[in-house]
C-alpha positions as CSV (number, residue, x, y, z in Angstrom):
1,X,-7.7,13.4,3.3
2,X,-7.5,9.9,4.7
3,X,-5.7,7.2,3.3
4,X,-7.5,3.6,3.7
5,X,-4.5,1.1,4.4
6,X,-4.6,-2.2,5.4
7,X,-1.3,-4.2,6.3
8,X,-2.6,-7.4,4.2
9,X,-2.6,-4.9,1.0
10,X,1.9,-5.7,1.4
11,X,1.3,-9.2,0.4
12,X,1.8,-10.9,-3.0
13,X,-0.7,-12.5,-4.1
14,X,-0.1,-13.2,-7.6
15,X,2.5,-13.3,-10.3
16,X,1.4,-10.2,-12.2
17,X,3.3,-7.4,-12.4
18,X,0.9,-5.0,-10.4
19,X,1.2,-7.5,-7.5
20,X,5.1,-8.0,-7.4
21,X,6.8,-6.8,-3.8
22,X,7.6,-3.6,-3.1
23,X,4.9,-2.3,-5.6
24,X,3.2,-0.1,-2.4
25,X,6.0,1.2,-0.7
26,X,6.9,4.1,-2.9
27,X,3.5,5.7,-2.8
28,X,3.5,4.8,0.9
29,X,6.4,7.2,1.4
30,X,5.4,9.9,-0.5
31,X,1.3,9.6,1.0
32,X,3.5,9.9,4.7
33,X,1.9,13.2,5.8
34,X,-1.4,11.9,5.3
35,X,-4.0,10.3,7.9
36,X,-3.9,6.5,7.6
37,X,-7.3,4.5,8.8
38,X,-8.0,0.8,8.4
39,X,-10.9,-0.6,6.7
């Protein structure tokens, strides 16, 4: 399986919950032993 992952995905770009900081970086870690490809 490959993971499509784009840098710009990190940023904030509203005030809603879903789109607070940090919101990515747990599923990053545990998606770690996967393939990552840019769109």
């Amino acid at each position: 399986m490959k993971i499509v992952f784009h840098e710009k995905y990190l940023e904030t770009y509203s005030s809603d919950p879903a789109a607070a900081p940090g919101r990515i970086e747990s599923i990053l870690r545990e998606l770690g032993g996967y393939e990552f490809v840019e769109p």
